[in-house]
BAZAKE-963463 format. One record per atom (N, C-alpha, C): x, y, z; residue in one letter. Coordinates in steps of 0.02 Angstrom, whole numbers, plus 50000, padded with zeros to 5 digits. Atoms other than C-alpha are relative to their C-alpha. Last residue first. Example, Ala and Ser with C-alpha at 12.3 -4.5 7.8 and 13.67 -1.06 7.14 Angstrom:
residues 2
499584994149997s506844994750357s499615005550037s500454994150000a506154977550390a500455006050000a
This chain:
residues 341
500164996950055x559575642355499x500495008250018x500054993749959x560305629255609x499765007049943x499554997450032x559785611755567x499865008750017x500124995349967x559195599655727x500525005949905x499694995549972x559285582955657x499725005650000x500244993149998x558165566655608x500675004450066x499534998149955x558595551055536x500115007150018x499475000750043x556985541855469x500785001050058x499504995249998x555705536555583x500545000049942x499464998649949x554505521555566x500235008149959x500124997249969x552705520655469x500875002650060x500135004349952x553545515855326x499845004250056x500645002750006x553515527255158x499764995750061x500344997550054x555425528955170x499314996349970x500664999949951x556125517055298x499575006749963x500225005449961x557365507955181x499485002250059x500725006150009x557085520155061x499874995250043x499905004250036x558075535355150x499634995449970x500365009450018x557115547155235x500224997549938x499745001850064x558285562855322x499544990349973x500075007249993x557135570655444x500064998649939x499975003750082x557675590455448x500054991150020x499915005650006x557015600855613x499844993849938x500615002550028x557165619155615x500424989949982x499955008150024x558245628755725x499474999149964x500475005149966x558305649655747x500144991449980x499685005449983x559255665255745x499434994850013x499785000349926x558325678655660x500334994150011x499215001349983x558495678655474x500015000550080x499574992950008x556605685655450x500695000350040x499724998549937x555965668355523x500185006450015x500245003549938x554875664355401x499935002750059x500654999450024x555355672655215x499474997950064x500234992950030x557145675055244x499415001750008x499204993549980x557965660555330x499655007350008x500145001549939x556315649055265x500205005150049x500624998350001x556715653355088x499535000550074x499864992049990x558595649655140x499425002449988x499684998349962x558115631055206x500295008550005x500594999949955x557025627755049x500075004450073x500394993350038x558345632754947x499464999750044x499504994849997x559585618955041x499595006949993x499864997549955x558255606055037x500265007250030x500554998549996x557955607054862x499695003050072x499984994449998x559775604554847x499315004049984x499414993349947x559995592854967x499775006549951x499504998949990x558235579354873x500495006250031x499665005250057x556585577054848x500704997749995x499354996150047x555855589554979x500294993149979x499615004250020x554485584455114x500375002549918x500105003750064x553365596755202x500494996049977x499635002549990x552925602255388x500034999649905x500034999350071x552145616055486x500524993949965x499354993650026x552095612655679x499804998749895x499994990250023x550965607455785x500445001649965x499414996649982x551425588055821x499915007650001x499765001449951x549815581655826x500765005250021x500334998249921x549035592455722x500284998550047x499995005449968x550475591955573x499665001750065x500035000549938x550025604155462x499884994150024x500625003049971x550475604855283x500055000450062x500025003649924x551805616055203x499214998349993x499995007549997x551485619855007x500134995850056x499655001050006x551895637954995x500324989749974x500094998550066x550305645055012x500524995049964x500625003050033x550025635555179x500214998549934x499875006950003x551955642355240x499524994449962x499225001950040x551515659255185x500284993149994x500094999550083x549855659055255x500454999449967x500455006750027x550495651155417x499875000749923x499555002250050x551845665655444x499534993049987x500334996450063x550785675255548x500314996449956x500725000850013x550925661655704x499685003949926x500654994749955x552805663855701x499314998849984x500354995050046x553645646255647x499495004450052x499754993849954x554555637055819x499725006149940x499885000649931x554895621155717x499895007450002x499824994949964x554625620855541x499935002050061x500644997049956x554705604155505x500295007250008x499774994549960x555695596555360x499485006050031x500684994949968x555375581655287x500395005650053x499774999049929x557005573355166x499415005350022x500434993649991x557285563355033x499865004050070x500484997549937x558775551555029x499265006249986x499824992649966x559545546854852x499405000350064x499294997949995x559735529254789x500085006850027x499785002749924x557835526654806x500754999050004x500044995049942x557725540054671x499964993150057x499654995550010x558845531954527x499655004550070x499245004349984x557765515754525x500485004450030x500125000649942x556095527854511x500724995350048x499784994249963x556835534154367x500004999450096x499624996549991x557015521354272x500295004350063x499575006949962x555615511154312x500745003750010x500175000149947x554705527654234x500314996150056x500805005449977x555625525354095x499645003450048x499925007849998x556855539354055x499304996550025x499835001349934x556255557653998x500094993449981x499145000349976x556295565953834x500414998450063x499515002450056x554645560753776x500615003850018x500294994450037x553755562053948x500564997249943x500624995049960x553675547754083x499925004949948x499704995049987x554545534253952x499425004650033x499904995850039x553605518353963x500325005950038x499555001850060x554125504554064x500005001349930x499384997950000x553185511654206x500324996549949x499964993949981x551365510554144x500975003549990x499865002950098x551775489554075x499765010850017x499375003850036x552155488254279x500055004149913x499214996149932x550865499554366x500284998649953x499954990950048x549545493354231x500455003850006x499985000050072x550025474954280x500075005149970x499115002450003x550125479254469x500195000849926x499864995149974x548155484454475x500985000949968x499824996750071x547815469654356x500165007650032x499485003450038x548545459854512x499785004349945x499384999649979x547485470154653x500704997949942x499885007449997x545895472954605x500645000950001x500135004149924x545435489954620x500234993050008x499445001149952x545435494554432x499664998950067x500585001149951x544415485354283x500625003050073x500225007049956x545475490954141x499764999950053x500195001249950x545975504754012x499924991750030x500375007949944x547155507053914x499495002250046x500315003950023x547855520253789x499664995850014x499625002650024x549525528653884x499514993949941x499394997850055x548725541653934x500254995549954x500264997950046x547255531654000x500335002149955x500125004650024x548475522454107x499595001849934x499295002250018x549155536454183x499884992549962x499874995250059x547325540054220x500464999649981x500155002350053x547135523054295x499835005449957x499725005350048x548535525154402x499624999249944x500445007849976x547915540654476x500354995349940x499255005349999x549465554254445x499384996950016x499755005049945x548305565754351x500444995650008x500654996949964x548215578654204x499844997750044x500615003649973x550045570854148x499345003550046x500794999850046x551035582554061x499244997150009x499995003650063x552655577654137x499575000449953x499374996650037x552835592254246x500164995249944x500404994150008x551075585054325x500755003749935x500505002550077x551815566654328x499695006849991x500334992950010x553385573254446x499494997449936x499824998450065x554035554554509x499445007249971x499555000150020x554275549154660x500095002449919x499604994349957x552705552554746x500595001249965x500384995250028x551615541154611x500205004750060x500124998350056x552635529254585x499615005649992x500875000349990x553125525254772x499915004249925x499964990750042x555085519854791x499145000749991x500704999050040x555435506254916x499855007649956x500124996750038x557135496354975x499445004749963x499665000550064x557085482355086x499625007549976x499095000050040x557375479255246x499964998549944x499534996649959x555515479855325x500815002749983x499864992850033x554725469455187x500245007250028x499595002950039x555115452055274x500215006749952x499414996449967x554025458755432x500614999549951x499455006850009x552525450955325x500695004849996x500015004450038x551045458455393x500534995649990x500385000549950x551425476655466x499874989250010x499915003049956x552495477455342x499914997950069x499535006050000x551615475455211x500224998650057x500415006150013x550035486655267x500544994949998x500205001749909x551325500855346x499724993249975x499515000649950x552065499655161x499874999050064x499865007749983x550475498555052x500494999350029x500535002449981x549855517755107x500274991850009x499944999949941x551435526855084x499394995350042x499715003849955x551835517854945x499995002350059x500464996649936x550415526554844x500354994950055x500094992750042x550935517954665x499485000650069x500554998850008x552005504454728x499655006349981x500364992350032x553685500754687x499264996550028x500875002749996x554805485654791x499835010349984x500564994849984x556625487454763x499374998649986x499214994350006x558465473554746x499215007550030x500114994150034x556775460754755x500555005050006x499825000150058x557395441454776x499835006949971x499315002649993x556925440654970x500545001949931x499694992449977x555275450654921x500814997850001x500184996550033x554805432454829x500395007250003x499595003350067x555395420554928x499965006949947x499314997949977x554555430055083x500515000149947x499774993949985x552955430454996x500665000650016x499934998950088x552995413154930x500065006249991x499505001950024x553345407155115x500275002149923x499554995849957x551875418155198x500744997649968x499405005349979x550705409755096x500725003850021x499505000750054x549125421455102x500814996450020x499094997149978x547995415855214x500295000049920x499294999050017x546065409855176x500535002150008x499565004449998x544675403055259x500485001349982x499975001949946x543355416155185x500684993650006x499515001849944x544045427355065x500054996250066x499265001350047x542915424554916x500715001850052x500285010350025x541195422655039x500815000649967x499595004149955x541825439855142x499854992149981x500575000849956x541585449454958x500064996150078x499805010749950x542915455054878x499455000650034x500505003950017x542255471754738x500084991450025x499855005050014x543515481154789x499824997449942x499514996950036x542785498054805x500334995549966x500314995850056x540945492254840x500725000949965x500355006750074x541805477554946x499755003949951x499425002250031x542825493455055x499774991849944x499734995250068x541345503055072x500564996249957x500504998950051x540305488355147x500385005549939x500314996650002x541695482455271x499715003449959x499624993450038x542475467855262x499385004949990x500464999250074x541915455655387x500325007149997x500494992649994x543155453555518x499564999149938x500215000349930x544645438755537x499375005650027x499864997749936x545225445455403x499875000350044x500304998549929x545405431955299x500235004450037x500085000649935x546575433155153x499455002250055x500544997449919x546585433254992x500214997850047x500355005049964x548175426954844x499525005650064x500474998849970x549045434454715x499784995250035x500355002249945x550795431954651x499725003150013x500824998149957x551555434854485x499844997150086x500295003649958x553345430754397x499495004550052x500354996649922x553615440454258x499674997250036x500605003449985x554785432254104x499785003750071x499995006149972x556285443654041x499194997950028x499675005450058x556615460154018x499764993250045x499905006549973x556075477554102x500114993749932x500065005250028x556715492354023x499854994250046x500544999749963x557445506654110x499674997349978x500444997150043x558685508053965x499285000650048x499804997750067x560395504054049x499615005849956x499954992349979x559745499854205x500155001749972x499444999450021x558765483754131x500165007450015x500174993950056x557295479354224x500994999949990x499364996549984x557065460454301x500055007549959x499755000550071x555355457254346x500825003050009x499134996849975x554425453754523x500225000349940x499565002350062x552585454954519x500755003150007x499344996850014x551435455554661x500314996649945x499695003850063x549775454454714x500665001350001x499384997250019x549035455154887x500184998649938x499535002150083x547195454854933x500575003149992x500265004050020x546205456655119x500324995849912x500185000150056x547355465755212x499664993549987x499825007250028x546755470055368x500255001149917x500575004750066x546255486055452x500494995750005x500515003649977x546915492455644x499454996049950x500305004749940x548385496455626x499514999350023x499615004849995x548645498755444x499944996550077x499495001249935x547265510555454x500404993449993x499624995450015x546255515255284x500554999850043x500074995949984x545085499755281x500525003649971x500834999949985x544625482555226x500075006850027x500095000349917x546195480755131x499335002450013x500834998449979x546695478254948x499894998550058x500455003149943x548615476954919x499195005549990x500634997149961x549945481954789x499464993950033x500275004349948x551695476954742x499305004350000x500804994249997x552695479654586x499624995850037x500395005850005x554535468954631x499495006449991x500644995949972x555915474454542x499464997950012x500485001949980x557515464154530x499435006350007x500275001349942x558935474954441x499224997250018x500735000050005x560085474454285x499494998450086x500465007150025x561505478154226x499524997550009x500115001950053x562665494354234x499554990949977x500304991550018x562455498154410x499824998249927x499414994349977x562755478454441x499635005949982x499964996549899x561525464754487x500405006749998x500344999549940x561885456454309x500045002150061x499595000049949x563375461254195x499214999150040x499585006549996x562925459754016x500264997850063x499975000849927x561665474553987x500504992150015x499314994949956x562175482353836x499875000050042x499155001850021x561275468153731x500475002950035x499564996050042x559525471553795x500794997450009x499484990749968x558865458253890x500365002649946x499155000649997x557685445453783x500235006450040x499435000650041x555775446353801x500785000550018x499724993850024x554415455953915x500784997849944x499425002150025x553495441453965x500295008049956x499675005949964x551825439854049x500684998550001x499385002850024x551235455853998x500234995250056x499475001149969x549405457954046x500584997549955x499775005749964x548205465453940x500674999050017x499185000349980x547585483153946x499984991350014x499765003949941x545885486253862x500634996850008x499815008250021x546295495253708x499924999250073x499675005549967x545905513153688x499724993750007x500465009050006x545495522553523x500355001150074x499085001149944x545795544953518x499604992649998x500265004449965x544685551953361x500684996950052x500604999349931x544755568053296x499914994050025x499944996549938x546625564453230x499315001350042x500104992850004x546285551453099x499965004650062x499714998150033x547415536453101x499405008249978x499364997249961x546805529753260x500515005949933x499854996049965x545305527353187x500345005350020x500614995450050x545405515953050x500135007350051x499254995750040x546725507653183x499655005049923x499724995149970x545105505053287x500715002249974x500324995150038x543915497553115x500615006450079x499904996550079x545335485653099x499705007850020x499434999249999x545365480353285x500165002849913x499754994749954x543615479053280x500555000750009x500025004849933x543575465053141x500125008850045x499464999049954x542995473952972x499804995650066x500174997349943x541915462752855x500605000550048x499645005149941x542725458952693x499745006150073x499474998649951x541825465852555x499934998550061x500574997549939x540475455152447x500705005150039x500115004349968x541425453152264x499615003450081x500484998549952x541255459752109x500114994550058x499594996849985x542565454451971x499835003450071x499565005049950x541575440751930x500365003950057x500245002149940x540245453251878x500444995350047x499974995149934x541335462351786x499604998750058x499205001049978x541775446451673x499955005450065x499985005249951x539925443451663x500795001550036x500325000949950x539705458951579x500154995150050x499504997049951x541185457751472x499545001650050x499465002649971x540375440451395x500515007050048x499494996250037x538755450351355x500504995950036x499394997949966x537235439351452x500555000949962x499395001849981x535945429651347x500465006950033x499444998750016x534245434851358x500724998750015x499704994049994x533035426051457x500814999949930x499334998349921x531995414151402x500225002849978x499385002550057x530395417451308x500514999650040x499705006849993x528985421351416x500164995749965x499405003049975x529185439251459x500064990949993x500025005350019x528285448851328x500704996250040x500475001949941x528025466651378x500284990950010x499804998649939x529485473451301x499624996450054x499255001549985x529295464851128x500104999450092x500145009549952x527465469151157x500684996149982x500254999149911x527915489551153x499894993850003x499494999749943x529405486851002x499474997850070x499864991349993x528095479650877x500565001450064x500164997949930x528085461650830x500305006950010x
């Protein structure tokens, strides 16, 4: 038989198989299908690409650091509660809230660190109103998922009762709402995450929570009130910039110090642009130029910039409203004097 009907000639059985053939066929196998979490650390490890991770909730933040041993004290560790609310408007007196969450945790002052298990509360409420169309678009509550309901006024109290400071991110907004509501958050403590803390000098391209969230890798569904809190929370208990303390940190450290608004009383009418440029706002009702200062010696500089740059050192008053936390962010008064420039 010639080579060309050799070739043609298929019906003889097949040729046997080389023993190191087969061996490399064993050796062959299907590869292991990536799981998305493979193919995003694939990723993450080459610089053109940035991953995020939908943000889940920490329920438990683990053991207290070792060099906290003294509970309640400077050195040990303090209640924090992260609070926010969903309301049917922008007016404390005259909207509702419709959703509260809150989470109380202990943080360690040591490392700004929270520790330990995180007790939650959410619950709706009826407002006695249908909620108004912008505020369900923003939400997303409808008046069917809040009908009938109250929030338990006893699990709230219990709750704030046990907070050393209540954070929100835009505490000037959920403060009138609380305590408007549940008079229990009146005497206590409040720092606002996103006034209290410089996120622009940190690097951050916004202070919205859920860009501070982006930074940090996450996203999640915001408006809702409890994964609102969550991002807040597992947000602050990273460092604000790499050579700064927590966020929790820091904010601990500024409701210990007063801040303080200061009107310019009696400013000449040409001196607006200066004051505008400067970062004053106008208060209509009241007329007068006004802004808020972080602390004395921000104050202080503010007070000779004013001296010089305002008044042109003439003799004059200007009126400093010292806001501690306990009414810091609340629609009440702080403690206001006459300072002499």
């Amino acid at each position: 038989m010639n080579q060309s009907s050799f070739e043609f000639d298929a019906s003889g059985p097949p040729a046997p198989v080389p023993a190191p053939a087969r061996a490399r066929a064993r050796r062959v196998s299907t590869p292991k299908a990536l799981t998305p979490e493979d193919m995003a650390q694939l990723l993450e490890r080459d610089a053109n690409y940035r991953v995020l991770r939908r943000l889940v909730p920490v329920t438990d933040y683990g053991p207290a650091p070792s060099v906290s041993a003294t509970p309640q004290s400077a050195h040990g560790s303090q209640n924090v509660l992260v609070l926010d609310t969903e309301t049917t408007g922008l007016s404390h007196q005259t909207d509702k809230i419709i959703e509260l969450a809150m989470l109380l945790v202990q943080v360690d002052r040591a490392s700004g660190m929270p520790f330990g298990p995180v007790e939650c509360f959410e619950g709706f409420e009826d407002p006695g109103m249908p909620i108004p169309a912008i505020a369900q678009e923003v939400t997303g509550i409808s008046d069917d998922m809040v009908k009938g309901r109250r929030l338990d006024d006893l699990q709230v109290a219990a709750m704030a009762g046990r907070a050393n400071l209540i954070v929100a991110h835009n505490a000037g907004f959920d403060r009138p709402f609380a305590e408007a509501r549940f008079p229990c958050f009146a005497d206590k403590a409040w720092a606002c995450s996103f006034a209290d803390i410089d996120w622009k000098a940190a690097g951050a391209g916004s202070s919205k929570l859920s860009a501070l969230a982006l930074d940090q890798g996450w996203f999640y569904d915001a408006h809702r009130a409890l994964v609102d809190c969550h991002a807040l929370l597992q947000v602050l208990s990273r460092p604000v910039s790499p050579q700064a303390a927590t966020g929790l940190e820091q904010l601990i450290g500024a409701a210990l110090k007063p801040s303080f608004k200061l009107r310019a009383t009696g400013a000449p009418f040409e001196a607006k642009d200066h004051l505008k440029a400067r970062g004053y706002r106008w208060d209509a009702e009241a007329r007068v130029w006004f802004c808020t200062l972080p602390d004395e010696d921000r104050l202080s500089a503010e007070l000779e910039w004013l001296k010089t740059a305002v008044y042109g050192r003439r003799h004059a008053h200007v009126e400093v409203e010292a806001l501690h936390s306990l009414v810091r962010y609340s629609a009440r008064p702080g403690e206001i004097s006459l300072q002499a420039l």
